[in-house]
N, CA, C and O atoms as a CHARMM CRD file, in Angstrom:
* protein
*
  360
    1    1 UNK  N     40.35100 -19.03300  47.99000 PROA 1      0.00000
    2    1 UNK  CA    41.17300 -17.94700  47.58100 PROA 1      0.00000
    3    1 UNK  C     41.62400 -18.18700  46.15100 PROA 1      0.00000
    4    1 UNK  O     41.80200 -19.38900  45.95700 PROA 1      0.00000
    5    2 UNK  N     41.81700 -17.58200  45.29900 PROA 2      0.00000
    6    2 UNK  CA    41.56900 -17.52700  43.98200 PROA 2      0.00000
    7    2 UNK  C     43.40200 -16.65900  43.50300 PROA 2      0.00000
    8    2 UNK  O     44.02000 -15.96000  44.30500 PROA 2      0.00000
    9    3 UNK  N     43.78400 -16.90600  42.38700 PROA 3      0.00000
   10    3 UNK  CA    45.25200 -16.04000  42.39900 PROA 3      0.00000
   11    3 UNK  C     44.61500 -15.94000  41.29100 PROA 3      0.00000
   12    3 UNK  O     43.66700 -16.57900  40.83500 PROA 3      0.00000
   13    4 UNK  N     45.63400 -14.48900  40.62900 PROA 4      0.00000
   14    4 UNK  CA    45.49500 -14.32300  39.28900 PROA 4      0.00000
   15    4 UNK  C     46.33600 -14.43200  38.55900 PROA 4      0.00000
   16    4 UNK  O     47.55000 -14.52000  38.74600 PROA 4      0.00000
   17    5 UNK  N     45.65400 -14.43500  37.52800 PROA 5      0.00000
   18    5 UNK  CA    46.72000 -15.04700  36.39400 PROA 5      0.00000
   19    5 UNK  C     47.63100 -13.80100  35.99700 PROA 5      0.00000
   20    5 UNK  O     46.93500 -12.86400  35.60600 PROA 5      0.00000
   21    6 UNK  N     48.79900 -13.57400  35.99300 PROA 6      0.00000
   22    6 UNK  CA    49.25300 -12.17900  35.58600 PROA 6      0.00000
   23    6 UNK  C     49.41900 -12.01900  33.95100 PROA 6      0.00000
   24    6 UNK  O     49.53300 -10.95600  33.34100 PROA 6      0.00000
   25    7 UNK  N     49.40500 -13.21200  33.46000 PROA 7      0.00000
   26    7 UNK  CA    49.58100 -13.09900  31.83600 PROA 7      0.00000
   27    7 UNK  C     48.42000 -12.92300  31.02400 PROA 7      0.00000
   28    7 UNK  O     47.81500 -13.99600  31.03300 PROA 7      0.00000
   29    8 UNK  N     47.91000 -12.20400  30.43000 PROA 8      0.00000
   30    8 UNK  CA    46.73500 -11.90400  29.70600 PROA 8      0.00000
   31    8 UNK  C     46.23200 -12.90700  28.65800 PROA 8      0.00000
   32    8 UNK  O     46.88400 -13.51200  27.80600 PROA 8      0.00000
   33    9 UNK  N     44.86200 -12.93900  28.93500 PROA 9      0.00000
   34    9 UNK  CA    44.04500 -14.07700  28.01100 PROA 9      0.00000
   35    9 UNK  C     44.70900 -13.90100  26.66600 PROA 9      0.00000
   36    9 UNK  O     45.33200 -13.01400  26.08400 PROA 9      0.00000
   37   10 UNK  N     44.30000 -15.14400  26.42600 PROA 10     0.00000
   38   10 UNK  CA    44.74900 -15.83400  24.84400 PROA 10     0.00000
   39   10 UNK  C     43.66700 -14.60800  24.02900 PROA 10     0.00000
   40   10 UNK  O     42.60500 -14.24500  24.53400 PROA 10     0.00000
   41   11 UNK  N     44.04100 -14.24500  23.08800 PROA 11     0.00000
   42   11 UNK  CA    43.55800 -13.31000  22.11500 PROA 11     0.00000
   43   11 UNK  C     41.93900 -14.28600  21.00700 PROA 11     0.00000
   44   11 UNK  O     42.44400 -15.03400  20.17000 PROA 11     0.00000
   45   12 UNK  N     40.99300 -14.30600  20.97900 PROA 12     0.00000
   46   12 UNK  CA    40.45900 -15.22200  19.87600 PROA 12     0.00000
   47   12 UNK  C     40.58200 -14.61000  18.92000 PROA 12     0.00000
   48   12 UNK  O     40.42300 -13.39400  18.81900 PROA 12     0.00000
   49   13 UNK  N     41.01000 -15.67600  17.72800 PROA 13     0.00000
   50   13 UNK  CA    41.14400 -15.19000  16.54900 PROA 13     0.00000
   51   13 UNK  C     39.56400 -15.15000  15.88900 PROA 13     0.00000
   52   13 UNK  O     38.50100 -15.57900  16.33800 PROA 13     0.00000
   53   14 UNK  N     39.88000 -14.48000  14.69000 PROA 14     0.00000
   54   14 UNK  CA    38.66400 -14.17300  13.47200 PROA 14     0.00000
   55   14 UNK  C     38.58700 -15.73100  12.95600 PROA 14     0.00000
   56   14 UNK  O     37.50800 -16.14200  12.52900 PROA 14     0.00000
   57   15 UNK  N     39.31800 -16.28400  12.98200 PROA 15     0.00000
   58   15 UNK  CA    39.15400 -18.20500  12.53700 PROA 15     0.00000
   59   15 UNK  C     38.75400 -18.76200  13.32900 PROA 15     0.00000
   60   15 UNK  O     38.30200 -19.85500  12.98600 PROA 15     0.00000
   61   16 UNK  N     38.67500 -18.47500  14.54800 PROA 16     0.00000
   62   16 UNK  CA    37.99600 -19.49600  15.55700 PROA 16     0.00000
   63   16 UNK  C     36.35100 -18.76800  15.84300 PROA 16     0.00000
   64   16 UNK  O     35.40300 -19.38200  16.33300 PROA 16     0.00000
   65   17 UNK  N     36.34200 -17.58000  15.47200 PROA 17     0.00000
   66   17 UNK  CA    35.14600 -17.20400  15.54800 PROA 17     0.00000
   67   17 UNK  C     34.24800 -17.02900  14.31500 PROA 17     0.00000
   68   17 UNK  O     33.13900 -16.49500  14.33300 PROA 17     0.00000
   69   18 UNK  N     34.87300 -17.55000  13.23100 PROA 18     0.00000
   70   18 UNK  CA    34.22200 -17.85200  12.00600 PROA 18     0.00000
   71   18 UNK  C     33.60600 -19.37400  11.83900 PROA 18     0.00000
   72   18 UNK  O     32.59800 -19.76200  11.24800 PROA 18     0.00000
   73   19 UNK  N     35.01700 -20.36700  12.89800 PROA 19     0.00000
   74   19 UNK  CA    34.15800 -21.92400  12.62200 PROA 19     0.00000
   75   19 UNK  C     33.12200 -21.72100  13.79900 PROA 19     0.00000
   76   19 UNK  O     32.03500 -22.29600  13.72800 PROA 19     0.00000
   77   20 UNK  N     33.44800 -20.87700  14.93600 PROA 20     0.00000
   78   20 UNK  CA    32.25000 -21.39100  15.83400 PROA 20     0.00000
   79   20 UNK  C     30.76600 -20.76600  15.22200 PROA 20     0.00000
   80   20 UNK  O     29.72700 -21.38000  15.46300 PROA 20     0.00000
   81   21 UNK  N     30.75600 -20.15300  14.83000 PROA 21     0.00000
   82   21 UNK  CA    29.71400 -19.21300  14.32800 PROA 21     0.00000
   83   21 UNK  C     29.14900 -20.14700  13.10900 PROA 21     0.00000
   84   21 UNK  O     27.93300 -20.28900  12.98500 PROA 21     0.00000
   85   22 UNK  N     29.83300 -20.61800  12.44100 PROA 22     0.00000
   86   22 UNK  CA    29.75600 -21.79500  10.96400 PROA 22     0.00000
   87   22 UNK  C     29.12400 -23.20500  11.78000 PROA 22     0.00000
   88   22 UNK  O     28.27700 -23.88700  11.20400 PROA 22     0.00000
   89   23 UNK  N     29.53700 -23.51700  12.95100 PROA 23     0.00000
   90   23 UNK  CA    29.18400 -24.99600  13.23900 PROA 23     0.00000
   91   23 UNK  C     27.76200 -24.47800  14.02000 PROA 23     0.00000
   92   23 UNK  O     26.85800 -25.28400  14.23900 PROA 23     0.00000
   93   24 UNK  N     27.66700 -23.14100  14.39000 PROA 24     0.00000
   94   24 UNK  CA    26.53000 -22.93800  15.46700 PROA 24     0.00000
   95   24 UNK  C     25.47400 -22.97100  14.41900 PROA 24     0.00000
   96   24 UNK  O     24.37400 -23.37500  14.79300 PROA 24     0.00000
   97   25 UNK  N     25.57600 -22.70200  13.47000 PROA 25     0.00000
   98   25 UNK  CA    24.48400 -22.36000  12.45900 PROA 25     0.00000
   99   25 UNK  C     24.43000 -23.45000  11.31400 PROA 25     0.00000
  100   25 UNK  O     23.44900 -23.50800  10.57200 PROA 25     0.00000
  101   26 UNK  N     25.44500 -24.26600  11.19100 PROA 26     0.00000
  102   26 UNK  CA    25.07300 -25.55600  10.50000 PROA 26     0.00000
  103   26 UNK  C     24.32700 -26.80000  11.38900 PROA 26     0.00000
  104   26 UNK  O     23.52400 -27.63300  10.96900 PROA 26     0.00000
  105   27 UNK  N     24.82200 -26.65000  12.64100 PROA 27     0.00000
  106   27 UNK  CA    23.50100 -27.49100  13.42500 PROA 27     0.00000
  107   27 UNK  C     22.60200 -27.04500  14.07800 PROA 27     0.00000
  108   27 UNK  O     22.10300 -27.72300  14.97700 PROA 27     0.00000
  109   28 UNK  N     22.05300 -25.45700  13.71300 PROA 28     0.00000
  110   28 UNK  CA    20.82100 -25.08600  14.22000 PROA 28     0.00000
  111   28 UNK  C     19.53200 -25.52500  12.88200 PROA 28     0.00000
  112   28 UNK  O     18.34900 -25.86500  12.87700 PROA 28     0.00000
  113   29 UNK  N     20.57700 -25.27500  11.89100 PROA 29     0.00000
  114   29 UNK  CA    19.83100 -25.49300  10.57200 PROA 29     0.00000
  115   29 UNK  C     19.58700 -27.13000  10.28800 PROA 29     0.00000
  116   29 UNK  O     18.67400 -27.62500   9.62700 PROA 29     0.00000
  117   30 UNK  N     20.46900 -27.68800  10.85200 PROA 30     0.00000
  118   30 UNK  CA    20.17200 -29.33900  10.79300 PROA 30     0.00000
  119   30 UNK  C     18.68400 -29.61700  11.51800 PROA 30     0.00000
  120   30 UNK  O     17.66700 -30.06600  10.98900 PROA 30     0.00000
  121   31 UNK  N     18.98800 -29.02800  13.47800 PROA 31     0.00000
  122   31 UNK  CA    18.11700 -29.41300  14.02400 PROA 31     0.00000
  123   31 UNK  C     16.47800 -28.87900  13.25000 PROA 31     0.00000
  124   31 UNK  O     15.49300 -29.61700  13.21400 PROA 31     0.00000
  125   32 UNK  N     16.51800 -27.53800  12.71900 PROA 32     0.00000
  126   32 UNK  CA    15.11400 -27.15300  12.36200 PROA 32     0.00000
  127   32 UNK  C     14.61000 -27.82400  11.48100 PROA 32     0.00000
  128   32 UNK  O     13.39100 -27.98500  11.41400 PROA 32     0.00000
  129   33 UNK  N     15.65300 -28.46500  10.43900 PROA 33     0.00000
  130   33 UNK  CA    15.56800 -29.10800   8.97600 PROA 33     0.00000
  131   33 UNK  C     14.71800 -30.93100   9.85600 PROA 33     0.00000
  132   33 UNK  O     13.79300 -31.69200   9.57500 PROA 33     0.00000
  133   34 UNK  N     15.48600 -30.85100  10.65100 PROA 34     0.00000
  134   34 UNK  CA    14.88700 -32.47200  11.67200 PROA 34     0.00000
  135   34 UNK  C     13.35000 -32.33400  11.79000 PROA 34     0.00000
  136   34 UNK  O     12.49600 -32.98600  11.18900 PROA 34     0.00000
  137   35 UNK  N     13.16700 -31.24300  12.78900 PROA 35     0.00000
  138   35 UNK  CA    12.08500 -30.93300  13.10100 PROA 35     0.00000
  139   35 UNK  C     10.93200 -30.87900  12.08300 PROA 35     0.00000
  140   35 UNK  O      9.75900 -31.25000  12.03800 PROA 35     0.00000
  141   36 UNK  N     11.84200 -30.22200  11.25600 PROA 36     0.00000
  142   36 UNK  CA    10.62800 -29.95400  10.12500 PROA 36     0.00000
  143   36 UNK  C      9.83800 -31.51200   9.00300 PROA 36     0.00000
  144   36 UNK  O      8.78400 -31.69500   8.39400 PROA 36     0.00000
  145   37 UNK  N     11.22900 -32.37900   9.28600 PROA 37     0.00000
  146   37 UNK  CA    10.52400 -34.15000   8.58200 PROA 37     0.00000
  147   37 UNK  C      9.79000 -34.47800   9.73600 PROA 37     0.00000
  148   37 UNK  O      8.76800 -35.13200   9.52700 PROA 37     0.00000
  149   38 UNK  N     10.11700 -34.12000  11.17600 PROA 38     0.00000
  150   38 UNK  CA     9.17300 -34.72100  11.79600 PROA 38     0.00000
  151   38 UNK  C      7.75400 -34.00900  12.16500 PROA 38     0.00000
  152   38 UNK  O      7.04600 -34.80300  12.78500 PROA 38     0.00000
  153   39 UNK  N      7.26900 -33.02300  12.00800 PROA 39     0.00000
  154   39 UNK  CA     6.19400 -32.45000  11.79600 PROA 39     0.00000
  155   39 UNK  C      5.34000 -32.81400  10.79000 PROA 39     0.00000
  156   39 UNK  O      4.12500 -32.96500  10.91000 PROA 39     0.00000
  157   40 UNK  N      6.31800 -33.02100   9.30400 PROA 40     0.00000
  158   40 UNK  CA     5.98200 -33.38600   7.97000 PROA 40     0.00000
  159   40 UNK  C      4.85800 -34.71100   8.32800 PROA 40     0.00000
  160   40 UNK  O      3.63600 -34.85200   8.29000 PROA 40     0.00000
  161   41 UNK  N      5.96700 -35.50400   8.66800 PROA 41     0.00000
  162   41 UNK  CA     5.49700 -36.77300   8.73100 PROA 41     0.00000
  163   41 UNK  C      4.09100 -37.09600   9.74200 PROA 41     0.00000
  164   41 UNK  O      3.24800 -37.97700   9.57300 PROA 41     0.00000
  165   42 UNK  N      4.15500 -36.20400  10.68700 PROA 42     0.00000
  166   42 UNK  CA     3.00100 -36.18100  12.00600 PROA 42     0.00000
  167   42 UNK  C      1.99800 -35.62300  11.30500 PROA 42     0.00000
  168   42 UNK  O      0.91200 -36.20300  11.30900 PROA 42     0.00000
  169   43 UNK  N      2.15400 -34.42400  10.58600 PROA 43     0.00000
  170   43 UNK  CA     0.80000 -33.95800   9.43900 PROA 43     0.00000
  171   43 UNK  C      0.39300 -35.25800   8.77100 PROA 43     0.00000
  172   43 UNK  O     -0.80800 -35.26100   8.50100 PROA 43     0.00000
  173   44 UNK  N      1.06600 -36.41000   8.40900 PROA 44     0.00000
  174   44 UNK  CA     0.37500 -36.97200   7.75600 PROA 44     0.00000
  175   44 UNK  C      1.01600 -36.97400   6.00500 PROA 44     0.00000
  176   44 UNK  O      0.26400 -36.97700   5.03000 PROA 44     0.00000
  177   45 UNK  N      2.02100 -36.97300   5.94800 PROA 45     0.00000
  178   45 UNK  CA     2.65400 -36.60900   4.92100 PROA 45     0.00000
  179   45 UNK  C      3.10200 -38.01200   4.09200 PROA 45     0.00000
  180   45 UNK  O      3.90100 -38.73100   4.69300 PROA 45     0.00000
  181   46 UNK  N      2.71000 -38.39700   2.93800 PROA 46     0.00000
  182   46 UNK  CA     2.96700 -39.52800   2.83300 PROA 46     0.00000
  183   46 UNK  C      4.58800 -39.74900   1.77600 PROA 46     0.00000
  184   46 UNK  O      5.06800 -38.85800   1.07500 PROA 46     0.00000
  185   47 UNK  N      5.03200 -40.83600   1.90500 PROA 47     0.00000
  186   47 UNK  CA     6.58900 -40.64900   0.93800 PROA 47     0.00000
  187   47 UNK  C      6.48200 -40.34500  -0.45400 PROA 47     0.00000
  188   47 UNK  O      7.62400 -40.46100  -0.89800 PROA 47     0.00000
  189   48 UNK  N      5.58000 -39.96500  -1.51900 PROA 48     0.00000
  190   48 UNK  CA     5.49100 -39.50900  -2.62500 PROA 48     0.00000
  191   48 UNK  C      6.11900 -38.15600  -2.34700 PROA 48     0.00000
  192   48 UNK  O      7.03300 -37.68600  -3.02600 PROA 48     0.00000
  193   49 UNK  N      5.41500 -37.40700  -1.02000 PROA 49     0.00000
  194   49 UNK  CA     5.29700 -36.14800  -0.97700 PROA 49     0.00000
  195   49 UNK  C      7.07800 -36.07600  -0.57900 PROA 49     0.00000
  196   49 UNK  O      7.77100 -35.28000  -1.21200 PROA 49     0.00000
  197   50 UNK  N      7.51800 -36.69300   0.17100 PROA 50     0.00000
  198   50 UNK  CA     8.67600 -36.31600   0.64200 PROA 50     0.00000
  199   50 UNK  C     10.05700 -36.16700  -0.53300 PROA 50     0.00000
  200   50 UNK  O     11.12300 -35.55100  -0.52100 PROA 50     0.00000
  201   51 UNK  N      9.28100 -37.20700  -1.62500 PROA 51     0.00000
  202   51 UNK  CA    10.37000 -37.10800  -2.77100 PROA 51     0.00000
  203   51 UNK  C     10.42900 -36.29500  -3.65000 PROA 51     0.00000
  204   51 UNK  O     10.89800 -36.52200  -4.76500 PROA 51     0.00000
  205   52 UNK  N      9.91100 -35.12000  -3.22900 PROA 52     0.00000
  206   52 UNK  CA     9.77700 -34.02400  -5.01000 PROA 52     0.00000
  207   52 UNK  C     10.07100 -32.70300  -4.15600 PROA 52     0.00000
  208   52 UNK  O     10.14700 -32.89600  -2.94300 PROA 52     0.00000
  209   53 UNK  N     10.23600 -31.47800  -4.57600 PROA 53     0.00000
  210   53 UNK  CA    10.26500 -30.77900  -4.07100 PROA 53     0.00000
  211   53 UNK  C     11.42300 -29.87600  -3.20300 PROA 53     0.00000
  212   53 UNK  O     12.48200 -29.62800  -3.78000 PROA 53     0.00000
  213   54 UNK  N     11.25900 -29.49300  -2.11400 PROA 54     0.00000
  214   54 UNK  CA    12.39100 -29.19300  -1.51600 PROA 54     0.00000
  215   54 UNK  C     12.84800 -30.31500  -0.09300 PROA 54     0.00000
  216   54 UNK  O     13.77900 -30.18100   0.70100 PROA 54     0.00000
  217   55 UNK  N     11.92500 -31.27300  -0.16300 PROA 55     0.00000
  218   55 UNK  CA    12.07700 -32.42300   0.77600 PROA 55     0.00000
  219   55 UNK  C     13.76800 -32.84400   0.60700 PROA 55     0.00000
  220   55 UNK  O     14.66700 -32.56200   1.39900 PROA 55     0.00000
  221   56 UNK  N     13.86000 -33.48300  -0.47400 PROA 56     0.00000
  222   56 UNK  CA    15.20900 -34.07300  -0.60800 PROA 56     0.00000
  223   56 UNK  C     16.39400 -33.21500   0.29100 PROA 56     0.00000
  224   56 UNK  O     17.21200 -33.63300   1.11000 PROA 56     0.00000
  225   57 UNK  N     16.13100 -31.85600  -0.21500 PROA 57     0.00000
  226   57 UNK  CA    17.14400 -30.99000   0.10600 PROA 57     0.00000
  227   57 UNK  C     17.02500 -30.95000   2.05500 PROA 57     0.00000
  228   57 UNK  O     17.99000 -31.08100   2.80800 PROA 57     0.00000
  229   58 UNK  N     15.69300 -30.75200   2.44400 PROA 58     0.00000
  230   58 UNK  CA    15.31400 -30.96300   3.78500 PROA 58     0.00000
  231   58 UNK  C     15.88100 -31.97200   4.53500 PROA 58     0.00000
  232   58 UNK  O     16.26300 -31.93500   5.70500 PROA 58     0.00000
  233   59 UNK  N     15.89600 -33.09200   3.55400 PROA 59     0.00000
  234   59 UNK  CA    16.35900 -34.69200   4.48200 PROA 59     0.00000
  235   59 UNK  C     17.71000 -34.64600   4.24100 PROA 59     0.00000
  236   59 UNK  O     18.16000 -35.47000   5.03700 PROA 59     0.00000
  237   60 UNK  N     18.74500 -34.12300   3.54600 PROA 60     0.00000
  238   60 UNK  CA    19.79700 -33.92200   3.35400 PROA 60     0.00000
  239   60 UNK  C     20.45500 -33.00000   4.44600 PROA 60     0.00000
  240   60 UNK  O     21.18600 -33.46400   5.32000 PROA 60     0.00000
  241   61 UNK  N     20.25100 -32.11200   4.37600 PROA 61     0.00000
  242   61 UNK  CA    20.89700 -30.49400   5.81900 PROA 61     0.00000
  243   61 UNK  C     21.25300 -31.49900   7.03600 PROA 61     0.00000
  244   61 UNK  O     22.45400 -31.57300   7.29700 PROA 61     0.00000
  245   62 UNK  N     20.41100 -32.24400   7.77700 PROA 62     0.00000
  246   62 UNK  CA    20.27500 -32.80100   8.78900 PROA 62     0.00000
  247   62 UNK  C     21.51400 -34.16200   8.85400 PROA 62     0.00000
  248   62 UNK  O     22.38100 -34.37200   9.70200 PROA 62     0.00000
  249   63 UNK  N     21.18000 -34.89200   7.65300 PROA 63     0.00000
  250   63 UNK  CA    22.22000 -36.34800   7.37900 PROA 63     0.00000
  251   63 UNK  C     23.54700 -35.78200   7.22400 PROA 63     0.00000
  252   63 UNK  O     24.47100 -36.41500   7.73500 PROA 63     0.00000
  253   64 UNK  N     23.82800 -34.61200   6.55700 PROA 64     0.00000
  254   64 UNK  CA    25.06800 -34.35600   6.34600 PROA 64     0.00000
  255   64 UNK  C     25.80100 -33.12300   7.50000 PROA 64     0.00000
  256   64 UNK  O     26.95800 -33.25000   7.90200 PROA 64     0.00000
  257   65 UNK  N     24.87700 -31.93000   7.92600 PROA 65     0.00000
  258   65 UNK  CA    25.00100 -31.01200   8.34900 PROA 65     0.00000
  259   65 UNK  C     25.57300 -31.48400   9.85400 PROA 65     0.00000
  260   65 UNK  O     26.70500 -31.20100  10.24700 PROA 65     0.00000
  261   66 UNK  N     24.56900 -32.26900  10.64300 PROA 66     0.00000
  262   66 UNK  CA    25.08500 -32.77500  11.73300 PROA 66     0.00000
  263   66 UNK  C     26.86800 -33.26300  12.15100 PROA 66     0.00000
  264   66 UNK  O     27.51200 -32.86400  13.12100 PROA 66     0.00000
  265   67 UNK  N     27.30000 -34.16500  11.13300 PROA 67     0.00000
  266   67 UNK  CA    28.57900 -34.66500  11.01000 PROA 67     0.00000
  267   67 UNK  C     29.51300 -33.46900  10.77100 PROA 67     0.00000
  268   67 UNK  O     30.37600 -33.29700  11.63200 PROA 67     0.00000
  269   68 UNK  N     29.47200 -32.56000   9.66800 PROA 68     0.00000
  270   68 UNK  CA    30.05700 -31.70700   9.65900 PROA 68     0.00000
  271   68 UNK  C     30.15700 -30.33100  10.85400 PROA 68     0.00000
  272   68 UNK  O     31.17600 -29.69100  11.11400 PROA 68     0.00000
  273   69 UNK  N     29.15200 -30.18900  11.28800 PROA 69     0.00000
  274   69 UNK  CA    29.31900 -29.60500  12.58700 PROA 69     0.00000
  275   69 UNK  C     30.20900 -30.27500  13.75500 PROA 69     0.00000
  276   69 UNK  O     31.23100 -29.84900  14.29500 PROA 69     0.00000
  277   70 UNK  N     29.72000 -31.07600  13.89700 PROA 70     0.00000
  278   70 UNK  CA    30.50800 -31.82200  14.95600 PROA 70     0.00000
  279   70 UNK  C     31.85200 -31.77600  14.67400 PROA 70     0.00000
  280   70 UNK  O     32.69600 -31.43700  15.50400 PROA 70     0.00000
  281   71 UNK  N     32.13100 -32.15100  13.36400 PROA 71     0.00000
  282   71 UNK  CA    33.90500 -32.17400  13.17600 PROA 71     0.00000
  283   71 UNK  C     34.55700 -30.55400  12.89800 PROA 71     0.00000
  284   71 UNK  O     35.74800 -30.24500  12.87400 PROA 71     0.00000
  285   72 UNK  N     33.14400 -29.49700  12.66700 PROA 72     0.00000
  286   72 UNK  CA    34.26100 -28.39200  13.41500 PROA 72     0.00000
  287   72 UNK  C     34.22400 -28.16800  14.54800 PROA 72     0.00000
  288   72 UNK  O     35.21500 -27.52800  14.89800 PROA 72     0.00000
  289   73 UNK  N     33.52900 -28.39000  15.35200 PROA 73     0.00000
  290   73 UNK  CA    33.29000 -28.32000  16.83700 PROA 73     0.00000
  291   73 UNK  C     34.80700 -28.56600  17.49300 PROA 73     0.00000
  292   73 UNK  O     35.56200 -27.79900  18.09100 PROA 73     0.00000
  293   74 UNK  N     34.92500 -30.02700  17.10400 PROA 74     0.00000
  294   74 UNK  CA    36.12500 -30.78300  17.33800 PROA 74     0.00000
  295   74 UNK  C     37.18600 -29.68300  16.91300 PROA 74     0.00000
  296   74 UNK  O     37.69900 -29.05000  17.83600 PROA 74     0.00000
  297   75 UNK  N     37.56200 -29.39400  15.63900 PROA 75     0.00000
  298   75 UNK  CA    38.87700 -28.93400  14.92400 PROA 75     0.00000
  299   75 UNK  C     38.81800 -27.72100  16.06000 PROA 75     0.00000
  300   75 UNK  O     39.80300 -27.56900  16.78300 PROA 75     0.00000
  301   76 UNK  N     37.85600 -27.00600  16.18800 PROA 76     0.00000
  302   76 UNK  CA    37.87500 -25.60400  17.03700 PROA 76     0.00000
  303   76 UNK  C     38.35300 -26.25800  18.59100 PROA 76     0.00000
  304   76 UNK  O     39.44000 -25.85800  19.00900 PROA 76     0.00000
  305   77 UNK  N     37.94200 -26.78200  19.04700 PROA 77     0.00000
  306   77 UNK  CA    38.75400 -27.32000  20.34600 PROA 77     0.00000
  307   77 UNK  C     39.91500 -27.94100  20.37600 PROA 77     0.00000
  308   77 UNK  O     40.60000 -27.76500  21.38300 PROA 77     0.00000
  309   78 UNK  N     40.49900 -28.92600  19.16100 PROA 78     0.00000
  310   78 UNK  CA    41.50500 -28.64800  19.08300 PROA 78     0.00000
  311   78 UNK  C     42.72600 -27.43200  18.69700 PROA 78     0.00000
  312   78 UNK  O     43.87300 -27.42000  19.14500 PROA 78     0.00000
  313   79 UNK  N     42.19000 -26.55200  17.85500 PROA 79     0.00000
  314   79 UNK  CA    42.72600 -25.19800  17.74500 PROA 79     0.00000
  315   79 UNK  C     43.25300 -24.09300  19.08900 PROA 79     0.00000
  316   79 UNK  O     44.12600 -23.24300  19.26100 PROA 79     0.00000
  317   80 UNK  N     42.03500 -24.76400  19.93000 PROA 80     0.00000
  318   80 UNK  CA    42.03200 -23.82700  20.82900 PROA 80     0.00000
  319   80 UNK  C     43.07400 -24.27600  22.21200 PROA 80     0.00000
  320   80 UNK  O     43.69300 -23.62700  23.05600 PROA 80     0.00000
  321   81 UNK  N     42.87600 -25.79400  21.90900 PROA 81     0.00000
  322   81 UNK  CA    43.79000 -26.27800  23.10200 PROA 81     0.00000
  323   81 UNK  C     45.38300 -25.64700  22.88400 PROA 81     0.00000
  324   81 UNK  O     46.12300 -24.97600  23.60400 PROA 81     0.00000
  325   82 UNK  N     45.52600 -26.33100  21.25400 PROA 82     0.00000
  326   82 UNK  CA    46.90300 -26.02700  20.84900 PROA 82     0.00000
  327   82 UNK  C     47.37700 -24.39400  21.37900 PROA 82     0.00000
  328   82 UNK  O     48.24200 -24.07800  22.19600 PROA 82     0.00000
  329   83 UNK  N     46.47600 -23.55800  20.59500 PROA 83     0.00000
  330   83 UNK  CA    46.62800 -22.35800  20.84900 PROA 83     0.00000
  331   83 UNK  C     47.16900 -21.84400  22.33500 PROA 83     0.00000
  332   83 UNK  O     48.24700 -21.26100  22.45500 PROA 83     0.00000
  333   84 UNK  N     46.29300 -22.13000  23.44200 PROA 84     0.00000
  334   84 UNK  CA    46.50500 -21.91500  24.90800 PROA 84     0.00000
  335   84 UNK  C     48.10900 -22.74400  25.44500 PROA 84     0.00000
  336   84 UNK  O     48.99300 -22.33400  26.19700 PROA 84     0.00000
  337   85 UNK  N     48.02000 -23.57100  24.95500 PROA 85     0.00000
  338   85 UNK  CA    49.50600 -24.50900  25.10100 PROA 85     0.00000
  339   85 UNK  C     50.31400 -23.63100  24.82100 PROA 85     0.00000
  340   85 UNK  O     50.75400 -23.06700  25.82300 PROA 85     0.00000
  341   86 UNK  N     50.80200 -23.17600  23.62700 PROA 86     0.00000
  342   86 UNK  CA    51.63600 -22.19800  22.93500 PROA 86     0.00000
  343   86 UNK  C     51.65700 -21.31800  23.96500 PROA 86     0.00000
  344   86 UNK  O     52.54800 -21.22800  24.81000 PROA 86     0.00000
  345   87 UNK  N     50.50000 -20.56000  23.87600 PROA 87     0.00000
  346   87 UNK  CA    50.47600 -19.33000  24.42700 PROA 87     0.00000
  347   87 UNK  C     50.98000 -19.40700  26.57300 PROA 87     0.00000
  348   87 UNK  O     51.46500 -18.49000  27.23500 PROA 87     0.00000
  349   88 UNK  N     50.62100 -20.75000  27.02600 PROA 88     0.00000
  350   88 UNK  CA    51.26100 -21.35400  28.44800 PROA 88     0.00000
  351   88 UNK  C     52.84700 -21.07400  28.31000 PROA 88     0.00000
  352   88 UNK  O     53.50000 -20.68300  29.27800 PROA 88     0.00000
  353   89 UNK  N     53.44300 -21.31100  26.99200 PROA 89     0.00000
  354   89 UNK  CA    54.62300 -21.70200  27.30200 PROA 89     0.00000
  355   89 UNK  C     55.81100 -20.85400  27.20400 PROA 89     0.00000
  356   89 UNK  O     56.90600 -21.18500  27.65900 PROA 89     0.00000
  357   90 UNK  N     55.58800 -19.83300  26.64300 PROA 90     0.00000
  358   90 UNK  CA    55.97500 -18.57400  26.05100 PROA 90     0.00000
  359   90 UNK  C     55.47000 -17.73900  27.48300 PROA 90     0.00000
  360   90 UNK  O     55.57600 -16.51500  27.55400 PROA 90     0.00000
């Protein structure tokens, strides 16, 4: 048996749906940017090739993009906990 809640859901803000939308797409772009050194490399790609070009920028998205996703991931779940707390107590 299930009760309901009589107080109406927490509202999402335009900030919580701007980082989730920002972290969904900075580690989709990491993972493809991954994929794409490891294809590189399975073609047969040797490290001259990886250093000129748009490689650098390729091996970069992934080393940096990953971390930064994750830590909005985080900030957004903490946002959101806080938020629901507030909104519990009131």
């Amino acid at each position: 048996m299930s009760t309901q809640n009589s107080q109406p859901d927490v509202p999402i803000r335009r900030v919580d749906r701007i980082l989730a939308f920002t972290a969904l797409g900075i580690a989709a772009a990491s993972v493809i940017c991954f994929f794409a050194i490891i294809i590189g490399t399975a073609v047969g790609m040797d490290q001259k090739a990886f250093g000129g070009g748009v490689w650098p920028l390729v091996a970069a998205i992934p080393f940096y993009g990953l971390p930064v996703a994750f830590a909005m991931i985080i900030a957004l779940l903490i946002m959101s906990f806080i938020r629901k707390g507030r909104a519990s107590r009131s």
